[in-house]
N, C-alpha and C positions, 0 to 999 in steps of 0.2 A: 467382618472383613471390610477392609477399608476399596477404594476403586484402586484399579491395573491400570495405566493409563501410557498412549502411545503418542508421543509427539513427532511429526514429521520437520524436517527444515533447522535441525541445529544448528546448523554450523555457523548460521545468520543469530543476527545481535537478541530478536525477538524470543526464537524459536529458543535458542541455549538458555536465557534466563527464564523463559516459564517454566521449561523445563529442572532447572534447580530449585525454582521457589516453589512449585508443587511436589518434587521431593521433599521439600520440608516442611509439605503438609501432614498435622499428624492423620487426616482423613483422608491421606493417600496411601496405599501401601508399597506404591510399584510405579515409576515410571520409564517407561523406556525412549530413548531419544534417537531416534534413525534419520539418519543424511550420508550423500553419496562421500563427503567428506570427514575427518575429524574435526568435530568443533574445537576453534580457538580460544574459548572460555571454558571454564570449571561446571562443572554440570551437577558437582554436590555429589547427592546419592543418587540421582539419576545413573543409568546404564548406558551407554552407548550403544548403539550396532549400527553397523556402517551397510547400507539398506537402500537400492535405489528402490524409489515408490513409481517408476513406469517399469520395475521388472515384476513379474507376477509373485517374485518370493516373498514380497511385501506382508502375503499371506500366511505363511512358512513362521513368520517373525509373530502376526499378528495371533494365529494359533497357539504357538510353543508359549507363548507369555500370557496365556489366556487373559487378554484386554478384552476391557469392557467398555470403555471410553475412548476414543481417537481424538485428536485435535489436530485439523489438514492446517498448519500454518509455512507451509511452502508452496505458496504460489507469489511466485519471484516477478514482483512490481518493475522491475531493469533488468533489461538485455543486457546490461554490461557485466552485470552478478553474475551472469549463468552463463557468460560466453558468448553470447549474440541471441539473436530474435527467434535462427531456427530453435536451440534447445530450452530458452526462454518458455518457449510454445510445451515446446514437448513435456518439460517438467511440469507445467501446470496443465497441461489438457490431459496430455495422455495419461501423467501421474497420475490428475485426479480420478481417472477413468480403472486405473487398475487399480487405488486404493480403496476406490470405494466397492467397487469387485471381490475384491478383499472382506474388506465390513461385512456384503450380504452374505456372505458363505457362512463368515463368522457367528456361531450362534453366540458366542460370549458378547459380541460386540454390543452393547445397547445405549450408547451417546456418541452424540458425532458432533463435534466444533468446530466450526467453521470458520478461519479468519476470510473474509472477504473485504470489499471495499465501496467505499462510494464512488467510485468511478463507473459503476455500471449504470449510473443514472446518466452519466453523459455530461454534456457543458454545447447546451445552446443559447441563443437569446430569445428561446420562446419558452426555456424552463418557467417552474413556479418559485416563489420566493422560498419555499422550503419544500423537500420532497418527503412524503412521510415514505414507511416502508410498502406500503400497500399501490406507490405511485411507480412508472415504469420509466426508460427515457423517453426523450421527445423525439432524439434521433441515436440510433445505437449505437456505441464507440463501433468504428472500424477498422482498428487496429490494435496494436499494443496488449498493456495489461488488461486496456480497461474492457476489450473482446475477448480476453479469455478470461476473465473474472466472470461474463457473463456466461460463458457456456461453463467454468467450473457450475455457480448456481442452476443453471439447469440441470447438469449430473448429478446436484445433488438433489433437487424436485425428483429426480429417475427414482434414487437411493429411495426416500420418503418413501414412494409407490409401491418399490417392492420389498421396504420394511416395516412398517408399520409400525412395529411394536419400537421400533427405535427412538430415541428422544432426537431430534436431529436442531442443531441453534446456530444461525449464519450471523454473525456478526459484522456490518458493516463500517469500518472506519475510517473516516473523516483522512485529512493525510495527515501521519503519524509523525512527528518530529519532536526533537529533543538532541542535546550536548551530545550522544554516542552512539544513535543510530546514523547511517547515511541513506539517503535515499535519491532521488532523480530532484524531489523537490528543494532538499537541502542543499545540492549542486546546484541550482539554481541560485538561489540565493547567494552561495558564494561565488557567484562569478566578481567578476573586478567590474563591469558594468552589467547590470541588468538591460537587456533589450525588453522593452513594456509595448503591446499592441498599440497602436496610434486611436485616440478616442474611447480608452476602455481602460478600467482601475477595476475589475472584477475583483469579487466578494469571494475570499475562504475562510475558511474554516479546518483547524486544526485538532490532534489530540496529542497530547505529551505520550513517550514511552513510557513513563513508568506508568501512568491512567490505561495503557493498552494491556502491560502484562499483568496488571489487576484486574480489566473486562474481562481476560480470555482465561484467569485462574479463578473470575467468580463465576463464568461460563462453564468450567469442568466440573466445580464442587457443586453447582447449585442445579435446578429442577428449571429453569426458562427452556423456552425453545423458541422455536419461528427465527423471525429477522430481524435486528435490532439496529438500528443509526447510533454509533457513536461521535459526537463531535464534543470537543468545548464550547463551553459559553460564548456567544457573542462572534464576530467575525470580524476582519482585518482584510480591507484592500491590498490590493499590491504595489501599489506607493506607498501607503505606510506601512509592509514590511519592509521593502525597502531602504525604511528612513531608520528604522527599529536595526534593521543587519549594518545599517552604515556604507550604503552601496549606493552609489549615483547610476540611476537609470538615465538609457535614452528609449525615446519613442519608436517604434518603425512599422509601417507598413502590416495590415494583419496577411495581405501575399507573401511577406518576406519571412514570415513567425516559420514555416517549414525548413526555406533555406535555410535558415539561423541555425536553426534547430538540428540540422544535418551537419552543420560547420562547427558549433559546439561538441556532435559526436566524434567527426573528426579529428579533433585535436585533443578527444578524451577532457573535455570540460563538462557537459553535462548529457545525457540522452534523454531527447523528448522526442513521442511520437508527435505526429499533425495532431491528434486527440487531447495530448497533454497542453499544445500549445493553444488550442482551442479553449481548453478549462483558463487559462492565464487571459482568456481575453472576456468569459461569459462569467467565470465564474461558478460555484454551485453553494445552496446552502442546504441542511438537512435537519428537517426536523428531530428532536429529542427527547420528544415525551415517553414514547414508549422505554429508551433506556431509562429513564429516569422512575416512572410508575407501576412499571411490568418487569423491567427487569432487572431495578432496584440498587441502580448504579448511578455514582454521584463523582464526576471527576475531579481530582482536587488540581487542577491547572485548567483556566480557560482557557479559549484561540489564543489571545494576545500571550499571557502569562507563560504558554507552553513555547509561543515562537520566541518570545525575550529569552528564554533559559536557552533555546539550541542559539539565538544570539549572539550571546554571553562568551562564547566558545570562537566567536571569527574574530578575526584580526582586521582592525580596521583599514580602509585602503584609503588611504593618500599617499595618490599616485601624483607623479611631477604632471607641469602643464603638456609637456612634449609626450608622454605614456598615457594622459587621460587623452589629449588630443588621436594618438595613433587609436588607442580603442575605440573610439568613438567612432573614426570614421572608418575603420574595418566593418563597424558596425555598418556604417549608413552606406557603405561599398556597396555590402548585398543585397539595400534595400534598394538601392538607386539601379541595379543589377534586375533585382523583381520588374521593378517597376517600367525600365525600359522594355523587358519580352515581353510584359503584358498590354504595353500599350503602343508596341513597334515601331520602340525607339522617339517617341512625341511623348517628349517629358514638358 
């Protein structure tokens, strides 16, 4: 008998195609794919059921299908995916609280997959040049995804404690982009100007989609466990993605990177926590050995090769001089706006 296996988070770009391509594993037998929504893509032989994972019947689903294998890949990185910050929250804390509630009752249940991220390391200027997985933050995200990626990981340390026998495998990735995901960081990029912290061209490091839903389908079939760093090859400042997406940055103020960053949500251009705009100024890199030697994964897109492909996909901006001029200085509005409350009005 081949694995049962239950995907949470279809309805998003990630969660629906693993879900199809492990259907058409022939060492799968059964996949079941549950989201509060219909997914908008084809799911193959995958099964549907329309399933919230913060209602307790999660379990009802998890039983009737006798699942052996879970994979939690809905914890939703954007408030704007899920409606705003409160259910943001809720879907990923409380979710993961009652699906893994679920798993322990479950006696079939015996692997558990974890999409998680590297945001739970943080972005200071007192990081290390690379964080392996066994490293913690410097200073803890305190807000956003990147605080509730860390208490999902702790819920799931809980799960480990009072499962034992379960194979349990958190997979950490790098930020995922590519031509038909969206995410906060690809909204970024496409703005018409990038705002860049003033004195800082911070180091990322990226993973292609399709390199993500090949970790997370060699994650289900295969025997690894523990925590595994996924990124591509090599890393890429943020001037030179920049130069790569075709976007003229300006500099501003690292006090202003919040206001920005609320004013961008405002108008429905991109949402970044303080956390996120934090990483755009320190940076993070993450070590890779263990993907590579232990858990036997080889990405076939570096950083740079993965951001030229979602690239590929924008539309270049050449804006008139009177349109770059108005952006620019909206931009430097709010910095000059920073900068007078904080220095009372003695610019």
């Amino acid at each position: 008998m081949g694995q049962v296996v239950l995907v949470t988070g279809v309805s998003r770009y990630i969660g629906g195609v693993l879900a199809r391509r492990l259907a058409a594993d022939p060492s799968v037998d059964k996949v079941i794919g549950v989201d509060v929504i219909p997914p908008p893509r084809d799911l193959g032989a995958a099964e549907f059921v329309r399933a919230d994972i913060r209602n307790p019947m999660i379990g009802k689903v998890i039983a009737q299908g006798d699942v052996d294998t879970v994979v939690h890949a809905n914890v939703i990185a954007t408030p704007t995916f899920a409606g705003g910050r409160t259910p943001q929250k809720e879907i990923n804390v409380i979710g993961t609280m009652q699906l893994l509630a679920a798993c322990q009752k479950a006696s079939t249940v015996k692997r558990l997959v974890v999409k998680s991220t590297a945001a739970v390391y943080g972005s200071t200027p007192r990081d290390p040049a690379m964080f392996t997985e066994e490293m913690t933050a410097k200073r803890l995200p305190s807000s956003g995804f990147g605080k509730d990626s860390i208490e999902v990981e702790g819920y799931v340390r809980g799960f480990a404690r009072r499962r034992p026998d379960a194979e349990i495998l958190t997979l950490r990735f790098a930020n995922i982009i590519g031509p038909r995901i969206r995410t906060s960081i690809t909204d970024y990029f496409n703005l018409p100007v990038i705002p860049i912290p003033f004195g800082y061209d911070a180091r990322l490091q990226f993973f292609h989609e399709d390199d993500a839903i090949a970790a997370l389908a060699r994650g289900v079939t295969g025997t690894s466990t523990g925590v595994v760093n996924l990124a591509g090859d090599g890393v890429l400042t943020v001037m030179q993605a920049a130069a790569i997406a075709r976007r003229p940055f300006v500099v501003v103020p690292m006090a202003a990177a919040g206001p920005l960053g609320s004013l961008g949500k405002r108008f429905g251009l991109v949402d970044f926590s303080p956390d996120q705009m934090s990483f755009l100024a320190y940076g993070r890199g993450m070590d890779t050995t263990v993907m590579r030697e232990r858990f036997g994964f080889n990405p076939s897109f570096s950083t740079r090769a993965a951001f030229e492909d979602f690239a590929r996909t924008l539309s270049p901006i050449v804006p008139s001089f009177d349109a770059m001029s108005g952006a620019v200085g909206g931009v430097a509005g709010v910095a000059q706006q920073v900068l007078g409350r904080a220095t009372g009005g003695r610019l």
